[in-house]
Backbone as CSV, one residue per row, in Angstrom:
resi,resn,N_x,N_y,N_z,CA_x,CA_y,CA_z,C_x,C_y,C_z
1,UNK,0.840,-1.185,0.000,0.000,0.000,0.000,0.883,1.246,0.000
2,UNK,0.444,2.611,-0.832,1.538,3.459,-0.874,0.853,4.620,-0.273
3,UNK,1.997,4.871,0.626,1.202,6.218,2.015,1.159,7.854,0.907
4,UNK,-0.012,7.702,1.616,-0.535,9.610,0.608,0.338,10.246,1.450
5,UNK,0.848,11.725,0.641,1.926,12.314,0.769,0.911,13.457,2.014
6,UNK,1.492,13.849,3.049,1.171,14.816,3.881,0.854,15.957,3.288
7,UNK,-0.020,16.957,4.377,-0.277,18.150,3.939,0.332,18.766,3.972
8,UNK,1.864,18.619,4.625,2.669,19.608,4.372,3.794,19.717,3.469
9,UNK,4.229,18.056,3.086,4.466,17.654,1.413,3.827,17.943,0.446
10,UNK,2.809,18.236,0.296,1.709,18.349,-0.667,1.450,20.595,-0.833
11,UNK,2.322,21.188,0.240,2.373,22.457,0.418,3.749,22.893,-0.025
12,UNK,4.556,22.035,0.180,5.613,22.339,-0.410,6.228,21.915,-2.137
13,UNK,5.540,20.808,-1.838,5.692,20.751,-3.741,4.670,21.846,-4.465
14,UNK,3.561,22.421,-3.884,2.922,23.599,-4.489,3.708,24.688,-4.443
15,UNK,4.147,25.172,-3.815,5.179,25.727,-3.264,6.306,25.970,-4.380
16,UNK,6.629,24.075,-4.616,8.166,24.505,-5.405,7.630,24.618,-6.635
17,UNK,6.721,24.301,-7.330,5.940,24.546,-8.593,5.432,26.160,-8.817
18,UNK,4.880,26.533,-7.815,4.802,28.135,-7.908,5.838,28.641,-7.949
19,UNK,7.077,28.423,-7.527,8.746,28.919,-7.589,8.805,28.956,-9.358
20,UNK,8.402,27.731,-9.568,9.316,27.923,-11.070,8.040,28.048,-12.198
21,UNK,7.422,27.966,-11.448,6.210,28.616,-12.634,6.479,30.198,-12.780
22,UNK,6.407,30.870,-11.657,6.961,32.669,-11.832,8.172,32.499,-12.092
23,UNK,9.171,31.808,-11.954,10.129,31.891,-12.604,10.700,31.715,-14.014
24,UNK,9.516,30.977,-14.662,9.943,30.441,-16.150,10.255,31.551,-17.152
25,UNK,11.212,31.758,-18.136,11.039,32.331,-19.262,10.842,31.560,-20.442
26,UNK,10.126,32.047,-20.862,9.710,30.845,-22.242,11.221,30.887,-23.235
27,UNK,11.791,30.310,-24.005,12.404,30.177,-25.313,11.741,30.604,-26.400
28,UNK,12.177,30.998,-27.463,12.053,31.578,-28.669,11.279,30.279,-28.905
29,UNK,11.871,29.165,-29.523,11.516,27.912,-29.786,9.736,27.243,-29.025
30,UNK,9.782,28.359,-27.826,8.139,27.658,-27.514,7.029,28.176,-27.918
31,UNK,7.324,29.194,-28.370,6.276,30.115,-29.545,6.288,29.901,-30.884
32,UNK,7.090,28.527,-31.263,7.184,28.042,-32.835,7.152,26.892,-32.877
33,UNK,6.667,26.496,-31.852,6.164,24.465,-31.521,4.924,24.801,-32.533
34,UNK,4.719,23.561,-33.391,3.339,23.026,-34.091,2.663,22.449,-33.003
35,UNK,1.220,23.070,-33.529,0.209,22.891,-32.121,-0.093,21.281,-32.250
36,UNK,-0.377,20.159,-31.440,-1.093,19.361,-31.886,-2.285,19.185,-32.729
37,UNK,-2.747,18.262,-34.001,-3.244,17.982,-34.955,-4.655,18.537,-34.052
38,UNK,-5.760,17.930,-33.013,-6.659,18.080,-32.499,-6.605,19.959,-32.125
39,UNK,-5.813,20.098,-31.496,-5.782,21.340,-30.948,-5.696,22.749,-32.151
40,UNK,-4.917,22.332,-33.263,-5.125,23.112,-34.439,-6.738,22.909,-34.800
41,UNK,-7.284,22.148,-35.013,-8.874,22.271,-35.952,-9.615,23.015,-34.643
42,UNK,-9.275,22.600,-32.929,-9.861,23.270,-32.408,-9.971,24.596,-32.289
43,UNK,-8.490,25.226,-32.361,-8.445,26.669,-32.805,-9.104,27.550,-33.609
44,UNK,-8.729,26.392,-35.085,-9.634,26.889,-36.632,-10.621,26.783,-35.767
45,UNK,-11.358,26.005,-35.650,-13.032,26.540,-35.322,-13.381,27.659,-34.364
46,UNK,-12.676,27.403,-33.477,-12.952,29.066,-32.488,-12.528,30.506,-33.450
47,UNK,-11.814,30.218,-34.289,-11.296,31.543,-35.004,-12.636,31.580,-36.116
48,UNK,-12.821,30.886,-36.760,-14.196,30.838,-37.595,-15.554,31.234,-36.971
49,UNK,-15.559,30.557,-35.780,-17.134,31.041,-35.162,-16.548,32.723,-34.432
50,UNK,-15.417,33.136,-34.626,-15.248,34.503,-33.970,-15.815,35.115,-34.974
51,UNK,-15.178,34.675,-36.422,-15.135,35.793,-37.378,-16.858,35.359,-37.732
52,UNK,-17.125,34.667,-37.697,-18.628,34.881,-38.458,-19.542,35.760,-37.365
53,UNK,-18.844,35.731,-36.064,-19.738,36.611,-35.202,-19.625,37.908,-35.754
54,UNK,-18.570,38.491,-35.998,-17.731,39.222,-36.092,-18.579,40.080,-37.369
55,UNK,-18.821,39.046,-38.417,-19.029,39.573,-40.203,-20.699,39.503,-39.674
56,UNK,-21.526,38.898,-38.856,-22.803,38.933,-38.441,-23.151,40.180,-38.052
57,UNK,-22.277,40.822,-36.482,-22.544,42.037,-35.904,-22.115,43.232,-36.993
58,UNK,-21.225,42.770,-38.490,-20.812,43.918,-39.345,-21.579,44.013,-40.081
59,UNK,-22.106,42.989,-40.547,-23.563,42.996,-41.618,-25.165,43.444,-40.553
60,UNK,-25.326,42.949,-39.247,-26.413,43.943,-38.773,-26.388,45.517,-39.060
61,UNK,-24.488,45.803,-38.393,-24.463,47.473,-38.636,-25.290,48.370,-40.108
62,UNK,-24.769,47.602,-41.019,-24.539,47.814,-42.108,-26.078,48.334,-42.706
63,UNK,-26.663,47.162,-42.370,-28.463,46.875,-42.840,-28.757,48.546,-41.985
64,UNK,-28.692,48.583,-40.649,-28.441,49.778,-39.498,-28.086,51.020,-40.719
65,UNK,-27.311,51.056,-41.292,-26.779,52.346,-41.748,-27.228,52.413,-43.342
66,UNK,-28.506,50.967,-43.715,-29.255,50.981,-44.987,-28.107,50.627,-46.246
67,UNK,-27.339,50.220,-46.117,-27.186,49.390,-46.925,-27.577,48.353,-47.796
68,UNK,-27.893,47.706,-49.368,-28.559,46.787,-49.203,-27.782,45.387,-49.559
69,UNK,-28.673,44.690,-49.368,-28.403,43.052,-49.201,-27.749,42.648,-50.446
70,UNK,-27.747,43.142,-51.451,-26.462,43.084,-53.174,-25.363,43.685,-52.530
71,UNK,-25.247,45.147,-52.186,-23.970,45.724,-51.619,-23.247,44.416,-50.677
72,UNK,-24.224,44.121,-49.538,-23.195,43.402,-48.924,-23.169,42.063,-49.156
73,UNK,-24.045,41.556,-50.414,-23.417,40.210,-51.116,-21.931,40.600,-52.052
74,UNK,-22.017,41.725,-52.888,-20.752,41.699,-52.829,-19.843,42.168,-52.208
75,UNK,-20.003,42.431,-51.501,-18.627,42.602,-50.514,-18.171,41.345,-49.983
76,UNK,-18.770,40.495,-49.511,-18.421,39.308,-49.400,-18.216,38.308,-50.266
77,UNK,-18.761,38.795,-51.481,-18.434,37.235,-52.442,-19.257,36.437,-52.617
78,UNK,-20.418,37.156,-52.918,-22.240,35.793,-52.967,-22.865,36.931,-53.021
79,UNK,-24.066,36.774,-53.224,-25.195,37.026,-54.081,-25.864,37.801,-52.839
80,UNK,-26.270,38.695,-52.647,-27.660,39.695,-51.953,-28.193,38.564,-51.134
81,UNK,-29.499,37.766,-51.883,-30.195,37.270,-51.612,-29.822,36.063,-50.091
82,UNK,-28.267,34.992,-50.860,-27.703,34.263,-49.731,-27.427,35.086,-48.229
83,UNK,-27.061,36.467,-48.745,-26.736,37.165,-47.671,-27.980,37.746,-47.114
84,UNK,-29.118,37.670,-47.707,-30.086,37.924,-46.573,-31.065,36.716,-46.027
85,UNK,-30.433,35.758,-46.638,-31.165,34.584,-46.580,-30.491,33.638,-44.898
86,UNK,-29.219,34.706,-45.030,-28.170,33.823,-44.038,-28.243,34.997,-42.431
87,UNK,-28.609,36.042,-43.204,-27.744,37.061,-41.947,-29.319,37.840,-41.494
88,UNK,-30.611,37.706,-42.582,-31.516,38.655,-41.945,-32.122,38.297,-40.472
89,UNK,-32.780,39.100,-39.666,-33.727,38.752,-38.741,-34.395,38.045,-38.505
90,UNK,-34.972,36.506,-38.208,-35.918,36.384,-37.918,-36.901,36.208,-37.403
């Protein structure tokens, strides 16, 4: 049977971990690691659902300041209609 480490072992290894956690400086090299395969698509998707929030709250403004739904199909690259078919109120 293996004895659980005391509360005051268990205060001092927090302890020495908070030491070198404020102490760390990162390397050049840890800001140019490839993210893991999972953790990249997870990113892409948080960066995608930002920006469509993003082009959503810019296309409400827009409608806001009377713009119409052709203007901001092309601005984006599609047709009026998709863009009010995708972004209007309902």
């Amino acid at each position: 049977m293996t004895m659980r480490p005391s509360l005051e072992d268990l205060i001092k290894n927090a302890d020495r971990l908070a030491d070198a956690f404020e102490g760390h400086e990162p390397d050049e090299a840890d800001f140019d690691a490839p993210l893991p395969p999972l953790m990249a698509v997870k990113l892409a998707a948080f960066r995608r659902a930002a920006a469509e929030k993003e082009l959503a709250e810019a296309i409400a403004a827009a409608r806001v300041a009377r713009l119409s739904w052709r203007e901001l199909g092309e601005a984006i690259g599609t047709s009026g209609e998709a863009v009010r078919q995708r972004y209007a109120a309902s």
